[in-house]
C-alpha positions in Angstrom: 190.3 62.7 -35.0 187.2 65.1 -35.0 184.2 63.3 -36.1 181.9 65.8 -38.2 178.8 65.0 -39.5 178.2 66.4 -43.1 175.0 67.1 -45.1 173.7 64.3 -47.2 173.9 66.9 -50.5 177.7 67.5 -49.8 178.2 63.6 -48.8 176.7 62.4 -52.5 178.6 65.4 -54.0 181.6 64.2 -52.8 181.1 60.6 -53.0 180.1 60.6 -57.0 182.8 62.7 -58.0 185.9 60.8 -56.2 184.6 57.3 -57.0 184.6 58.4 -60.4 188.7 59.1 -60.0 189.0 56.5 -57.6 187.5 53.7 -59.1 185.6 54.5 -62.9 182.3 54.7 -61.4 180.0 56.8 -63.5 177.2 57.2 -60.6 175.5 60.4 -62.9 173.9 62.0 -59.6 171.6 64.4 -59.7 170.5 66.4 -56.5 170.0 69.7 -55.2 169.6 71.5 -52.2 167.1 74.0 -51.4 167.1 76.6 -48.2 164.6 78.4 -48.5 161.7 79.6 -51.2 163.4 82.0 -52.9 166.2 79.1 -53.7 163.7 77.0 -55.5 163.3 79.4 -58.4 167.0 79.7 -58.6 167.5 75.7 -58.5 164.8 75.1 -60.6 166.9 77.5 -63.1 170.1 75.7 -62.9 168.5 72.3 -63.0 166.2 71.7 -65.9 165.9 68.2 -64.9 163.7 68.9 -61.5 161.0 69.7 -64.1 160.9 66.7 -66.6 161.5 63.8 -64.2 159.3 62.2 -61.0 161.0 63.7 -57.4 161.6 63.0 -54.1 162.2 65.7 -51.4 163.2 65.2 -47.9 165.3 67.8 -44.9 168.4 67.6 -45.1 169.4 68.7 -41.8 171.5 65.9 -39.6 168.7 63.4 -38.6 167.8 60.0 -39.3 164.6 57.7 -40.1 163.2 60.9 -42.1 160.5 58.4 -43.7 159.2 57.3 -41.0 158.6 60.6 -39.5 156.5 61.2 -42.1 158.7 63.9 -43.9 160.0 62.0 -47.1 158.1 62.9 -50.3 158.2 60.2 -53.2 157.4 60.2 -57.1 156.4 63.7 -57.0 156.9 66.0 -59.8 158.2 69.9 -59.2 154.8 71.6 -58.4 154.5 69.0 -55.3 157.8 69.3 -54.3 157.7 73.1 -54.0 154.6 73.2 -52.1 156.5 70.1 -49.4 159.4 72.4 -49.2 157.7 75.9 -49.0 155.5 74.4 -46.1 158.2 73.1 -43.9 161.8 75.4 -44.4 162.2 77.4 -41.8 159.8 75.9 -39.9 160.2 74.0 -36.0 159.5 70.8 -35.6 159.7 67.9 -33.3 161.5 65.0 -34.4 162.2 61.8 -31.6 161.3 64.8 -28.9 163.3 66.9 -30.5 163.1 70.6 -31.6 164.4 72.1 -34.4 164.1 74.1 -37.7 163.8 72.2 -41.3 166.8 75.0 -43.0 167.4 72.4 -45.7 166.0 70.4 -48.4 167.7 67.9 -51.0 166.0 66.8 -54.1 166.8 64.4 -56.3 165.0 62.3 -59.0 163.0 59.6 -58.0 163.8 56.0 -58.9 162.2 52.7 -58.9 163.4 49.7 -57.9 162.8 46.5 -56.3 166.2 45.3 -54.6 167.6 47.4 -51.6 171.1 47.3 -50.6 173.0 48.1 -47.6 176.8 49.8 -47.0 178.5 51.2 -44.0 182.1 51.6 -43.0 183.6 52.3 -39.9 187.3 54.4 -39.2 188.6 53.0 -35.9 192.0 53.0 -34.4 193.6 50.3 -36.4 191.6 48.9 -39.0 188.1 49.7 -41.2 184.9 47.8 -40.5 182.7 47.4 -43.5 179.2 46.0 -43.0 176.8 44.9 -46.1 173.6 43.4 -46.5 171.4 42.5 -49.4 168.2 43.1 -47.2 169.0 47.3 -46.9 166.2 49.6 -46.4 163.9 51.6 -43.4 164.0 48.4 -40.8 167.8 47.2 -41.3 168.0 47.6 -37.9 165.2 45.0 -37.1 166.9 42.9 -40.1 170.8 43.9 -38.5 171.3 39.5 -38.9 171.1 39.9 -42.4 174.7 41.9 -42.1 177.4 40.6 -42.6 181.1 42.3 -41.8 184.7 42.3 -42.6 187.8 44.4 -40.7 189.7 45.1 -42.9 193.3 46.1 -41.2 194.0 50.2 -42.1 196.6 50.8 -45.2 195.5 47.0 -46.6 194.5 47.7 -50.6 190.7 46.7 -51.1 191.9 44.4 -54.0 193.4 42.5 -51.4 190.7 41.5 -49.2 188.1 38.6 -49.5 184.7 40.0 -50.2 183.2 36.5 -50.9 181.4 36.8 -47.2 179.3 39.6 -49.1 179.3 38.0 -52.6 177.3 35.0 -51.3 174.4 37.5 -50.7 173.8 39.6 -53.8 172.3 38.4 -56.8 174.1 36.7 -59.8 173.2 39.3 -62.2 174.3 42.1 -59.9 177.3 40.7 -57.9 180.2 42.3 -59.9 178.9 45.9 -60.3 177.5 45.5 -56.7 181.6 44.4 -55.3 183.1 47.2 -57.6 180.9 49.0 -55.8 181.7 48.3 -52.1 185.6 48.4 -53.5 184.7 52.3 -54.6 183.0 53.1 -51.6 185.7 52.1 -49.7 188.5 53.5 -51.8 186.8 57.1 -51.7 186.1 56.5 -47.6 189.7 56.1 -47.3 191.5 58.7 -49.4 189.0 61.6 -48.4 189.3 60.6 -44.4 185.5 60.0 -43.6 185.3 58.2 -40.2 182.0 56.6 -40.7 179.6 56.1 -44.3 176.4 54.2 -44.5 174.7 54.3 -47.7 171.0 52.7 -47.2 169.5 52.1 -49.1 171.3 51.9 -52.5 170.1 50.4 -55.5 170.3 50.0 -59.3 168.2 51.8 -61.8 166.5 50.8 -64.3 169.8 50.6 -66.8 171.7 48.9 -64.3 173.6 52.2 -62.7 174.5 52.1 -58.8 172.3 54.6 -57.4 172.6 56.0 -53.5 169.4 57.0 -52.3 170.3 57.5 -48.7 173.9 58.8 -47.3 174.6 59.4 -43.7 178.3 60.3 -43.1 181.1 62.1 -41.0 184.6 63.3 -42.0 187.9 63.8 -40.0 187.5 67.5 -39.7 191.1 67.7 -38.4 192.1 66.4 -42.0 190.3 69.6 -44.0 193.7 71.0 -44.6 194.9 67.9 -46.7 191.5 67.8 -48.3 190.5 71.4 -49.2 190.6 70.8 -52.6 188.7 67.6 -52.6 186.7 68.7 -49.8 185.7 71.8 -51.7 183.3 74.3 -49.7 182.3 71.8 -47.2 179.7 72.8 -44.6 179.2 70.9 -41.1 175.9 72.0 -39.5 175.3 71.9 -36.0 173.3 69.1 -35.0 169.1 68.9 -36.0 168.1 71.3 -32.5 171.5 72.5 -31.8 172.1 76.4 -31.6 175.6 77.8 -30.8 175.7 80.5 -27.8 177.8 83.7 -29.0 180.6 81.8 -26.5 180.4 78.4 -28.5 180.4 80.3 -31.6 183.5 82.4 -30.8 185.8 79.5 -29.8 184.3 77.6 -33.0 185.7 80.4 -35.2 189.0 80.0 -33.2 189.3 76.5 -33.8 188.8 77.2 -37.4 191.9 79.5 -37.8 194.4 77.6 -35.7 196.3 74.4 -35.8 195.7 74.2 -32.2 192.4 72.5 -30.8 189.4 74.9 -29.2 186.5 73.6 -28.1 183.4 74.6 -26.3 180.1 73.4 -25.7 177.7 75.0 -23.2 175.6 72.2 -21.2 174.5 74.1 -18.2 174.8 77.9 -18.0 174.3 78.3 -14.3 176.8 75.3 -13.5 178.6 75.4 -10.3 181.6 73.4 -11.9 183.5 74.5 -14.6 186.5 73.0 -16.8 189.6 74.5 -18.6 190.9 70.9 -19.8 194.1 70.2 -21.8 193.3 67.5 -24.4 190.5 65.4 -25.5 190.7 62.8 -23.4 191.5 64.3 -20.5 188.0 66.6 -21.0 185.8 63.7 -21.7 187.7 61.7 -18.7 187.2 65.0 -16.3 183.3 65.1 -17.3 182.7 61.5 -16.7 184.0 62.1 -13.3 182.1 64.9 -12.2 178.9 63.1 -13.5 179.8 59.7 -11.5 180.2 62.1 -8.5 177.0 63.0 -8.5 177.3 66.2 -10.2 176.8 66.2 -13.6 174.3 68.4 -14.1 176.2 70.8 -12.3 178.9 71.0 -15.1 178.8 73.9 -16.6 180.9 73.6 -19.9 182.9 70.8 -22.2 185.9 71.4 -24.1 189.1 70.8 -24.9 192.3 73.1 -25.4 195.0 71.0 -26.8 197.8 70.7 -30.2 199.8 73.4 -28.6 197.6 76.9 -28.3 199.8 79.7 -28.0 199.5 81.9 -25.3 197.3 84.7 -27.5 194.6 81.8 -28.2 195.0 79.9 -24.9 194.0 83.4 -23.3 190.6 84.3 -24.9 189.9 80.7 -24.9 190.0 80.9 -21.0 188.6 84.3 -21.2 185.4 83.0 -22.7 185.0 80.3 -20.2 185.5 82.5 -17.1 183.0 85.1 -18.5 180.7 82.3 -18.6 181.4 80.7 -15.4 181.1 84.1 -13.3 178.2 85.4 -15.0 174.8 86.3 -12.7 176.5 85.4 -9.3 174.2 83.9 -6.9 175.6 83.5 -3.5 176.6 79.8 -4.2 180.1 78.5 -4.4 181.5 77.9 -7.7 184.6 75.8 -8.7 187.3 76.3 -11.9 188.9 72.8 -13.0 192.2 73.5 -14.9 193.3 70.2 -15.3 194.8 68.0 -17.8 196.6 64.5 -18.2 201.1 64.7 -18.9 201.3 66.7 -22.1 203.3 65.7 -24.7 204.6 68.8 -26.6 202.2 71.3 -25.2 204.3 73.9 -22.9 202.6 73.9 -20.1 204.4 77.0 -18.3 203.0 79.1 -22.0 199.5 78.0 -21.9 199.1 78.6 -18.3 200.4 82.4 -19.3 197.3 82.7 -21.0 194.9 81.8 -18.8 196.7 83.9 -15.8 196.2 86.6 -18.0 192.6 86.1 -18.4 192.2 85.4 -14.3 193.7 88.6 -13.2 191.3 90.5 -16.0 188.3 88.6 -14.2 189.9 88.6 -10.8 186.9 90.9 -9.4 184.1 88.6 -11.1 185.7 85.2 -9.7 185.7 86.6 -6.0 182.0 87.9 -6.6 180.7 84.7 -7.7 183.3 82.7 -5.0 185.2 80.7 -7.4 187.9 78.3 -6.2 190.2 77.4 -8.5 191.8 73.4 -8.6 195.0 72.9 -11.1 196.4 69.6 -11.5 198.8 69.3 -14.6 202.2 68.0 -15.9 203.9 67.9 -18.8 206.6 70.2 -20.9 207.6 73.2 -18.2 205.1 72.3 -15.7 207.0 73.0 -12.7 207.0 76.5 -14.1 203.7 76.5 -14.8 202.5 75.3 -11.4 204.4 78.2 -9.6 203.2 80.6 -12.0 199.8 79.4 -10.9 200.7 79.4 -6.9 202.3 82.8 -7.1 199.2 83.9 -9.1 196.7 83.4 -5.9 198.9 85.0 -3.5 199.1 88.4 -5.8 195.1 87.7 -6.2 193.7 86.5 -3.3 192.0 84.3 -5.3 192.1 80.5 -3.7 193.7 78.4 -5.6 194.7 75.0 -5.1 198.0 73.5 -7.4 199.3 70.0 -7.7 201.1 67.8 -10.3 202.0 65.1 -11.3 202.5 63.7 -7.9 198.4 63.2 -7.6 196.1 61.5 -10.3 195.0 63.8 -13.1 190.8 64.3 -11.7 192.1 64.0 -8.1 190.7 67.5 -8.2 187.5 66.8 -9.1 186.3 65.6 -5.6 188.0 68.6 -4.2 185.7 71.2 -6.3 182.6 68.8 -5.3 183.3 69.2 -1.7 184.1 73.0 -2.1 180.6 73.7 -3.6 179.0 71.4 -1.0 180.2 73.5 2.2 
């Protein structure tokens, strides 16, 4: 599972049409999304109804508590909202100590209303959590014993489970459309894989319609190619301050076009420790230990190859890494982690073909910037693998250390620490 975070436009786009197939509920939402001036003319074009009705305009651009940082504008009509927008896209700003540029905008009409509801559900391993409160709104955090929760086990039909916990809570004249409701929501969760889905506040209009006026969600981006056609031309932004390097946006474009798994993030370009880590679990267990030895902020990357890479994408995967870790040498020690837990189906002996080939191309960068390398691995072919990897520093020079499954899989992270410390 890949947890990506999706734009509050593409979340109630989604959400209003499938709940609609899923469950008959007629939500009739109206947004749009604006990115910069010039789109304002063009929305305003394609949406008469942003110039007959009261508006509310707020970024749309992966961060929370928007209102109460002051960047939420309410019952405004167009003229407003295009002077908000126009003064803040494309603009940086700090929001919680954190800088980055406002790129998008959602409008949508405004609505008044008195009673605020709350809705989140939660994908974990073997069941659903869904959470509900009648007391939703800005401070449902400071109100959080006002919500109450069910598990709901995973493949159990929603008309199956006892929703009187929540029923207790909503008012008489609201209960039913507010539990058909909660069913919907978690029908369309299910069928269009989000992993989590908080709608707060939502609320009912003044004809008695559901409306969501806040939606914060993520989606199982490892599920897009079961979903394209529900999914449509869905966009997942980096994260409000986050810009790619041309290294992270490389692998990103990889990852796109494979059924393998390529990730990169960058955390500390002049890093004395770097990773080429088989799985997810083994790079987020590797990084943990690095960081409770001490050296955390000496890590120079995170990421994951894993589902089977060939040896074409496992190659410029490790490529990219290495011209990262032996850029600007600086007299200091450097280490490479190539490490991973017992794969299951990954051949070991085929991705390690690809990243010798990428070691003997930067053989003449790794001795400048003194790069030892530590391999510990098992799995499919991995006594090949491993020799491949001995034989490889003896035609190189290169140091290389090489074990298997004989020693634990980060028993080589103390080994890089204490190279970099001599």
């Amino acid at each position: 599972m890949a947890r990506k975070k999706i734009r509050e436009y593409d979340g109630k786009r989604l959400f209003a049409e499938h709940i609609k197939r899923l469950a008959g509920i007629d939500l009739q939402l109206l947004v749009a999304l604006i990115s910069s001036s010039q789109d304002f003319q063009k929305a305003v074009a394609e949406n008469p109804w942003l110039k007959e009705q009261k508006l509310v305009a707020k970024p749309d651009v992966l961060f929370g508590k928007r209102g109460k940082n002051n960047l939420v504008l309410l019952n405004s009509d167009i003229k407003g909202v295009e002077e908000f927008v126009n003064e803040r896209v494309g603009k940086e700003t700090t929001v919680a100590g954190l800088k980055g540029t406002l790129s998008h905008f959602l409008i949508e009409p405004f609505v008044p209303h008195k009673e605020e509801f709350y809705i989140s559900l939660v994908s974990n391993r073997e069941d659903i959590t869904v959470n509900f409160s009648a007391a939703g709104g800005v401070d449902i955090e400071e109100n959080w014993s006002s919500v109450k929760t069910i598990t709901v086990p995973t493949g159990t039909p929603i008309e199956n489970v006892d929703l009187s916990l929540f029923s207790a809570e909503i008012p008489e004249d609201k209960k039913a459309k507010t539990l058909d409701f909660i069913k919907g929501a978690f029908k369309v969760f299910e069928d269009l894989d989000f992993v989590s889905l908080e709608l707060n506040p939502f609320t009912f209009d003044q004809s008695g319609k559901v409306v969501p006026l806040d939606f914060v969600a993520e989606l199982d981006s490892t599920a897009h190619w079961k979903n394209m056609k529900k999914w449509g031309n869905i966009d997942f932004p980096q994260p409000f301050g986050r810009i790619l390097t041309e290294e992270e946006k490389h692998i990103s474009e990889m990852d796109e076009n494979t059924g393998a798994s390529l990730k990169l993030t960058v955390l500390n370009p002049s890093g004395r420790i770097w990773s080429l880590v088989a799985g997810g679990g083994a790079s987020v267990i590797f990084a943990d230990t690095v960081a409770d030895l001490g050296y955390g902020l000496e890590l120079g990357n995170y990421g994951e190859y894993s589902g089977g890479p060939n040896e074409e994408e496992t190659y410029h995967y490790a490529k990219t890494v290495l011209g990262l870790a032996t850029r600007n040498p600086d007299g200091k020690k450097r280490a490479l982690l190539i490490g991973g837990g017992i794969a299951n189906f990954t051949d070991v002996a085929r991705t390690f073909k690809g990243i010798i080939h990428a070691i003997k191309e930067y053989k003449d960068k790794i001795k400048a910037s003194q790069i030892k390398i530590f391999v510990r691995r098992a799995g499919p072919n991995y006594q090949t693998g491993l020799k491949l990897m001995r034989e490889l520093g003896k035609e190189l020079d290169i140091p290389i250390e090489v074990y298997g499954p004989e020693v634990t899989m980060t028993s080589i992270v103390p080994k890089a620490v204490a190279y970099i410390q001599e």
